[in-house]
C-alpha positions as CSV (number, residue, x, y, z in Angstrom):
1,X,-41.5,-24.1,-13.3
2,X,-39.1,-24.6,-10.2
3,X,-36.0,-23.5,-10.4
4,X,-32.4,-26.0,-10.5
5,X,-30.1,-25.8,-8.6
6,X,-26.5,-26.2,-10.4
7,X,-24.1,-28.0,-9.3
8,X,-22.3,-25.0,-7.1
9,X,-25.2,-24.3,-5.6
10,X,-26.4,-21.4,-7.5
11,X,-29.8,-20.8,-9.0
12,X,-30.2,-20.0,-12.8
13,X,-29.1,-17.8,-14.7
14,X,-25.8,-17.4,-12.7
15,X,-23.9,-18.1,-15.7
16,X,-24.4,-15.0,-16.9
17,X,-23.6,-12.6,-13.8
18,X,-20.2,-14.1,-13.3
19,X,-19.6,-13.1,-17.0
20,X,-20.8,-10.0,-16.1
21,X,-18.9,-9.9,-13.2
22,X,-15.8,-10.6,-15.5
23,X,-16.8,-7.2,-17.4
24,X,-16.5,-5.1,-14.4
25,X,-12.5,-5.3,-14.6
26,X,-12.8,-3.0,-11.4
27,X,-11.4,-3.2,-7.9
28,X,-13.6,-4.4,-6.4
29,X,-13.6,-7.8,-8.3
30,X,-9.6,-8.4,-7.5
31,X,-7.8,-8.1,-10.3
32,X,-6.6,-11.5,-11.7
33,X,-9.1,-13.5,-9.8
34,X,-12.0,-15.5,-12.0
35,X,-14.2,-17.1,-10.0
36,X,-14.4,-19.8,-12.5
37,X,-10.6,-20.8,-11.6
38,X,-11.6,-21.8,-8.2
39,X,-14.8,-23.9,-8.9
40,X,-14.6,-26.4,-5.9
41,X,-11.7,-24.3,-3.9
42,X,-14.1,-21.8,-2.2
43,X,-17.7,-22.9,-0.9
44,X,-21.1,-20.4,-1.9
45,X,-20.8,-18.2,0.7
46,X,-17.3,-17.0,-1.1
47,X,-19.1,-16.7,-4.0
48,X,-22.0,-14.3,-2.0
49,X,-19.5,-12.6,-0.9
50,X,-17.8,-11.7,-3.6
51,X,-21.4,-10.6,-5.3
52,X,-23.0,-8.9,-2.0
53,X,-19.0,-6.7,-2.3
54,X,-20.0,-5.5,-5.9
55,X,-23.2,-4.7,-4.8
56,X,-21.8,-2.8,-1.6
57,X,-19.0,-0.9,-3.6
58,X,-22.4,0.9,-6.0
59,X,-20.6,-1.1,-9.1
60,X,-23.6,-3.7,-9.6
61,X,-27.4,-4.2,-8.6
62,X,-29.8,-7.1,-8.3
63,X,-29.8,-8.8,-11.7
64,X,-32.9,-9.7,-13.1
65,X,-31.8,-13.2,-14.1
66,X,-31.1,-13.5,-10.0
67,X,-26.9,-13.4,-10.8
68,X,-27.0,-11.6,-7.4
69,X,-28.0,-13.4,-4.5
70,X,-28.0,-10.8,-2.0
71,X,-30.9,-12.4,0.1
72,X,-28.6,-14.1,2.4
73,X,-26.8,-13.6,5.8
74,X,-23.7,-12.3,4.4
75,X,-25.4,-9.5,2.6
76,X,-25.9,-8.1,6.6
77,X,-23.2,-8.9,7.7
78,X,-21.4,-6.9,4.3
79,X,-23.8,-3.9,5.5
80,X,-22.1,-4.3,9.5
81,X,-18.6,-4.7,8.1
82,X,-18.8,-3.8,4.9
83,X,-14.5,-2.7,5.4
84,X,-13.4,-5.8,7.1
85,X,-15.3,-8.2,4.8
86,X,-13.3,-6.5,2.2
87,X,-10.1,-7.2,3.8
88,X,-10.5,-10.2,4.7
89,X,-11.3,-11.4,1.3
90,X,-8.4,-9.8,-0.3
91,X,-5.9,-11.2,2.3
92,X,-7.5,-14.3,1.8
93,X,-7.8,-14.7,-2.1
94,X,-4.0,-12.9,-2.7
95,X,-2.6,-15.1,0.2
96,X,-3.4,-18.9,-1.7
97,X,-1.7,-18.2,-5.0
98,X,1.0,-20.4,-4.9
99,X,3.5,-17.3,-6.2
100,X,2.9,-15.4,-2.8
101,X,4.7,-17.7,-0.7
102,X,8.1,-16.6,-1.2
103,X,6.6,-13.4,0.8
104,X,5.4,-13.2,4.5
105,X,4.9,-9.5,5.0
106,X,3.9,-8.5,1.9
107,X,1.7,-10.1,-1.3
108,X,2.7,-9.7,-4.8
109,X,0.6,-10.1,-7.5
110,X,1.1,-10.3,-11.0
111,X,-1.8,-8.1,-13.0
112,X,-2.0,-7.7,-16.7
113,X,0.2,-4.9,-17.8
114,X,1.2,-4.1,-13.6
115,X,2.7,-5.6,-10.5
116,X,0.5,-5.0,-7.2
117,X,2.4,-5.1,-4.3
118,X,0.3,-4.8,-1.0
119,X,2.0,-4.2,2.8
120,X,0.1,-6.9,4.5
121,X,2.1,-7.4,8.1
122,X,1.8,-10.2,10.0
123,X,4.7,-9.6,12.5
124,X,4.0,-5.6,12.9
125,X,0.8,-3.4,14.1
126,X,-0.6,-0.8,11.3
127,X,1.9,-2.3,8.4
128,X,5.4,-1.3,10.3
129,X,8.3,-1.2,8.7
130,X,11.0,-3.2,10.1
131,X,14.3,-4.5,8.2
132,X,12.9,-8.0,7.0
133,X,9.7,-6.1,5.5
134,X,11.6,-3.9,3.7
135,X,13.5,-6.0,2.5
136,X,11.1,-8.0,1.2
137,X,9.2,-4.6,-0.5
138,X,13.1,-4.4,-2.1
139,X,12.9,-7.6,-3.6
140,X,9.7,-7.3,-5.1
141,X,10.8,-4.2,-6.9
142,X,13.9,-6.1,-8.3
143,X,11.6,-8.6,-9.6
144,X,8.9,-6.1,-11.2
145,X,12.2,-3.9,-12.7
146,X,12.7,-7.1,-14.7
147,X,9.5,-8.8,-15.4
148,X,7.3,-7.8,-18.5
149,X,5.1,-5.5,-16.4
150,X,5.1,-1.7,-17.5
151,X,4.3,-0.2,-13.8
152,X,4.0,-1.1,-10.2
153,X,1.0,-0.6,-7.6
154,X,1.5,-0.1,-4.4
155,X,-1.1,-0.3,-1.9
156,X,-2.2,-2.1,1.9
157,X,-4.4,-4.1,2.9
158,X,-6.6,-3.2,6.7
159,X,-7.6,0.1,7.1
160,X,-3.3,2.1,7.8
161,X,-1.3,2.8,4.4
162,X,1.8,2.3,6.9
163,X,2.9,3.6,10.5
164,X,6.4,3.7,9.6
165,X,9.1,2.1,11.4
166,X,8.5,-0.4,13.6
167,X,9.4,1.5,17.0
168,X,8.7,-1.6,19.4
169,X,10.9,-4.0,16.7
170,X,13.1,-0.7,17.4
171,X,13.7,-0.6,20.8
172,X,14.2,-3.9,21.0
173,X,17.2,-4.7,18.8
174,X,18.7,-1.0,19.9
175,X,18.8,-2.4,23.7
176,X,20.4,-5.6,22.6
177,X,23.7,-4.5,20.9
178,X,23.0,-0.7,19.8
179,X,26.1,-0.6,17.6
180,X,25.7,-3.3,15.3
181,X,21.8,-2.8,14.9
182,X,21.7,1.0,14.6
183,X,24.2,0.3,11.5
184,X,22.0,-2.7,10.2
185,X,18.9,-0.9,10.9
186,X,20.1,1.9,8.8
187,X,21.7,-0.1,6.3
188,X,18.3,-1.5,5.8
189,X,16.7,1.9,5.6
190,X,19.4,2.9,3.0
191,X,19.1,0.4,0.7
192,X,15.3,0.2,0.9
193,X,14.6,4.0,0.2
194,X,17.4,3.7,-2.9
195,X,15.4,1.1,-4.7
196,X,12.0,3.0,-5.0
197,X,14.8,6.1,-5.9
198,X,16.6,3.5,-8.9
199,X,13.1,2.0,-10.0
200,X,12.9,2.7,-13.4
201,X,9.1,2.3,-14.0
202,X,5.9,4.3,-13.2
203,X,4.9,3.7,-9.2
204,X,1.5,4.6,-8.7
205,X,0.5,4.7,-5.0
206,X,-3.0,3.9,-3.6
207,X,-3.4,5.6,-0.1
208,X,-6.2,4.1,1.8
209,X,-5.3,5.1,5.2
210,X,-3.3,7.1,7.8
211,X,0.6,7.3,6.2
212,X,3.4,8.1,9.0
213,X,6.9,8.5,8.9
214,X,8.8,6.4,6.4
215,X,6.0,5.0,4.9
216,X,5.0,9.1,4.1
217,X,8.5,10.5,3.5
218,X,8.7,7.8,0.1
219,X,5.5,9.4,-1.6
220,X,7.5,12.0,-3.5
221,X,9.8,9.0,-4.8
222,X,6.8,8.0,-6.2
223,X,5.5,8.8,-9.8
224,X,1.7,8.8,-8.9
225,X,0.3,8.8,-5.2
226,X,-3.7,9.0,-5.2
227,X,-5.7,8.5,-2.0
228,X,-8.9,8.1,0.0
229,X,-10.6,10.8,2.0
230,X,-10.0,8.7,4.9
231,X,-6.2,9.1,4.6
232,X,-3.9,11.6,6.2
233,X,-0.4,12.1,6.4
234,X,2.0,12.8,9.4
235,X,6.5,13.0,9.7
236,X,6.9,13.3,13.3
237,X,10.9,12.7,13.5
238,X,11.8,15.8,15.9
239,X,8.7,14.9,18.1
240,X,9.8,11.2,18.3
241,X,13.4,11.8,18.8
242,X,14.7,10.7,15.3
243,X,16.1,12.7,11.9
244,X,14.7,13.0,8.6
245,X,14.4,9.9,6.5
246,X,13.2,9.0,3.0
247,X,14.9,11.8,1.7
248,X,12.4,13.6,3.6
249,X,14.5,16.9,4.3
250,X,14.7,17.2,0.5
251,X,11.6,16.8,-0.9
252,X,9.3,17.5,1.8
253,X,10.8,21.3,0.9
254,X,10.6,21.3,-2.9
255,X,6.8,19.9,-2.9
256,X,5.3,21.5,0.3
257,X,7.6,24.7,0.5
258,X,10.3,24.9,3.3
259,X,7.7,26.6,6.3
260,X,4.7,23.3,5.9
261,X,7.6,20.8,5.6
262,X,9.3,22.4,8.5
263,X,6.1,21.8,10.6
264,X,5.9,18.2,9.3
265,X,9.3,17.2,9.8
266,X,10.3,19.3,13.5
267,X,7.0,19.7,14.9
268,X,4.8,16.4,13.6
269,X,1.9,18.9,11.7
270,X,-1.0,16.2,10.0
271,X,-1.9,17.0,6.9
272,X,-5.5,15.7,5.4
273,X,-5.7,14.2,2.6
274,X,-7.2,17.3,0.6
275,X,-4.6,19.5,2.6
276,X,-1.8,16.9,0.7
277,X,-3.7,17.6,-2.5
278,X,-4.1,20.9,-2.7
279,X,-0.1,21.4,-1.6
280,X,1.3,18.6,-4.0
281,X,1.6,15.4,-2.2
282,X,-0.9,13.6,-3.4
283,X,-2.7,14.7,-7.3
284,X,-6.0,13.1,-6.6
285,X,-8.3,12.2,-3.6
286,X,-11.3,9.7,-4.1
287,X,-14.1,9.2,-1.9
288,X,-13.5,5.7,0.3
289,X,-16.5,3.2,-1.1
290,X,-15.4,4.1,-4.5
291,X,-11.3,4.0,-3.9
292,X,-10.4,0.8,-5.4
293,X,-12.5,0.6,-8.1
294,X,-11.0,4.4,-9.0
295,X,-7.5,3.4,-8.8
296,X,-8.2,0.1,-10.7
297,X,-9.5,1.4,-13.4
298,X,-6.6,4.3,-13.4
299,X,-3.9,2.0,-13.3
300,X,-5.4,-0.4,-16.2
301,X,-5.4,2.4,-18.3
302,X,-1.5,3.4,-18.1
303,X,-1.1,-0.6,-18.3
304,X,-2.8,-0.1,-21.5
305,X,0.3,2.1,-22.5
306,X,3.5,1.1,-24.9
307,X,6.1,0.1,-21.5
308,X,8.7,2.2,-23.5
309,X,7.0,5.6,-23.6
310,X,6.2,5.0,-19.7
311,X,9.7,4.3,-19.3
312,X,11.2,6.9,-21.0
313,X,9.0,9.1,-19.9
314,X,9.8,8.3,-16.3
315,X,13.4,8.7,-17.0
316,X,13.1,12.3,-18.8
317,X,11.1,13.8,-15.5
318,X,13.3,11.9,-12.6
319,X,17.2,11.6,-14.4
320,X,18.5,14.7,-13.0
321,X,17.2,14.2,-9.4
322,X,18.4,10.5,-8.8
323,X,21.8,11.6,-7.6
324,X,20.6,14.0,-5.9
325,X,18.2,11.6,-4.1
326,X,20.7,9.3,-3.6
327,X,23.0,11.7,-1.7
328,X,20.3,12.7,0.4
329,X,19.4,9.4,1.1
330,X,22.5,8.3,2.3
331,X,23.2,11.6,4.4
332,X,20.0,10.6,5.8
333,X,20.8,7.4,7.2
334,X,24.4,8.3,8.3
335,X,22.9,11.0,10.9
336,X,20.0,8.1,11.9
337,X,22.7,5.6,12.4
338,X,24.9,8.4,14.8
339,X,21.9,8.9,16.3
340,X,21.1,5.4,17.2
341,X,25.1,4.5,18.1
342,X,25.4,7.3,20.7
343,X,24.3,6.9,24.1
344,X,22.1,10.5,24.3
345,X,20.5,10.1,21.4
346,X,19.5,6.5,22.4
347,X,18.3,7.0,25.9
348,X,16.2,10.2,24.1
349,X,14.5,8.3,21.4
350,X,13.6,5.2,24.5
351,X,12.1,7.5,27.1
352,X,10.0,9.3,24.3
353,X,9.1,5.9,23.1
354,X,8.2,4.5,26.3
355,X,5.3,6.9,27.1
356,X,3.8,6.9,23.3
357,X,4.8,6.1,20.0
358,X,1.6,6.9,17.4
359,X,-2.3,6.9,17.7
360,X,-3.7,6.1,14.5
């Protein structure tokens, strides 16, 4: 007999894979989305692409009830760009819940049992940090520290965890009036390192990419930082003109031992991400195709935990260092805003700048 068509276009039997689908529960299938909420929001080819990514990921095959429909153009052009296709999908489905509009920089989504926050710059290369992102990352902590969720996620969307500050956004408001911004810049950097130091819930951090300078130093104020064979891990501040920051100059020491976090911090050493294993900065590292889907199913198994034994938890393993952090933190950003007031160290950090900041 010849087959129907229903009325989204797909051939029989499709019922069924998109309760399969549903079973997955993996990352690859974004958490929170059911491709039955948006019935008449998203056209077929959203729907191939979705299937053709499940496919792509090793988490799902040709069904034989044809739930898969991987004979179709986007199917090759997954296999071409199977990362971007990725990307683009999850800026794209995160970005049109109504929720994520408070945020420009960043996209917060509300998981069962977990907050997912994902650095997703529009207004910076490589997810840079500049004081309106991180303020926004500080925000979305406040609101996960108080909402029913029992740990946070953080990841990125493109293919850089973060590149640290923003060194262009840098240069810029330094030139302009370097006295009031070197103390707002710093202020910023303060108050943004103190609340991942004050968060009182598990932070589990997904590393799919290259992780400079700030956005590296704030892995050890972190509860759980897993990561991708494609990541690595670099704290350049002496090469680039600029002091510790994160709390860098404390923990770098205590995790990596003084002589590694000495070449991180004063001569810019990279660390792979097996090197950051096997020395303590990161516990686990997961081959790329697989990442999400790894870290997904992780994290939805501590979700699956009583909040109060992850919280207390938490508390007996980081109580005694949070004052210590906190010191550090704001020694930190005292010498980065002396720095960034005096005339030397300003005309330093520019001519460095001016011939090359990162290559990622």
């Amino acid at each position: 007999m010849p087959l129907k068509k229903a009325q989204n276009g797909m051939e029989n039997g499709d019922a069924g894979s998109e309760k399969d689908e549903r079973h997955f529960g993996n990352g690859s299938h974004q958490p929170g989305l059911d491709l039955n909420d948006h019935v008449g929001e998203q056209d077929v080819g959203d729907c191939d692409v979705n299937h053709a990514t499940l496919v792509e990921n090793g988490l799902g095959s040709a069904l034989t009830n044809g739930g898969l429909n991987l004979h179709s153009p986007v199917k090759r052009k997954l296999e071409a760009e199977k990362d971007y296709v990725f990307d683009k999908r999850l800026r794209y489905s995160v970005r049109q819940n109504e929720s994520n509009c408070r945020f420009r920089d960043i996209v917060v989504r509300k998981e069962e049992g977990f907050t997912h926050i994902l650095l997703s710059s529009q207004t910076s290369d490589n997810n840079a940090l500049t004081p309106e992102i991180m303020k926004e990352v500080r925000r979305a902590l406040c609101n996960a520290a108080t909402d029913d969720s029992k740990l946070l996620l953080l990841s990125a969307v493109g293919s850089v965890f973060c590149s640290g500050l923003d060194y262009s956004y840098l240069i810029g408001r330094l030139s302009s009036d370097r006295r009031k911004e070197s103390t707002r810049i710093a202020e910023a950097i303060r108050d943004f390192v103190k609340a991942f130091i004050q968060f009182k819930k598990p932070i589990v951090v997904a590393i799919n990419g290259p992780a400079l300078g700030l956005g590296a130093s704030i892995l050890p104020l972190c509860d759980i930082v897993w990561a991708s064979e494609k990541a690595w891990f670099q704290t350049p501040y002496a090469t680039i003109r600029l002091t510790p920051a994160g709390c860098s100059s404390y923990t770098f020491p205590q995790i990596l031992g003084v002589a590694l976090a000495n070449e991180m911090l004063f001569c810019g050493r990279k660390l792979t991400a097996q090197e950051a294993c096997s020395r303590g900065l990161v516990s686990q590292v997961f081959w790329p195709t697989t990442f999400s889907q790894e870290v997904m199913l992780r994290v939805k198994e501590m979700a699956s935990c009583s909040a109060v034994v992850l919280e207390e938890s938490k508390c007996l393993v980081r109580s005694f260092l949070k004052s210590v952090l906190e010191d550090v933190n704001e020694k930190e950003c005292l010498m980065l805003k002396q720095l960034w007031s005096s005339s030397k160290g300003l005309d330093s950090l520019f001519s460095y700048l001016q011939d090359k900041i990162y290559e990622v």
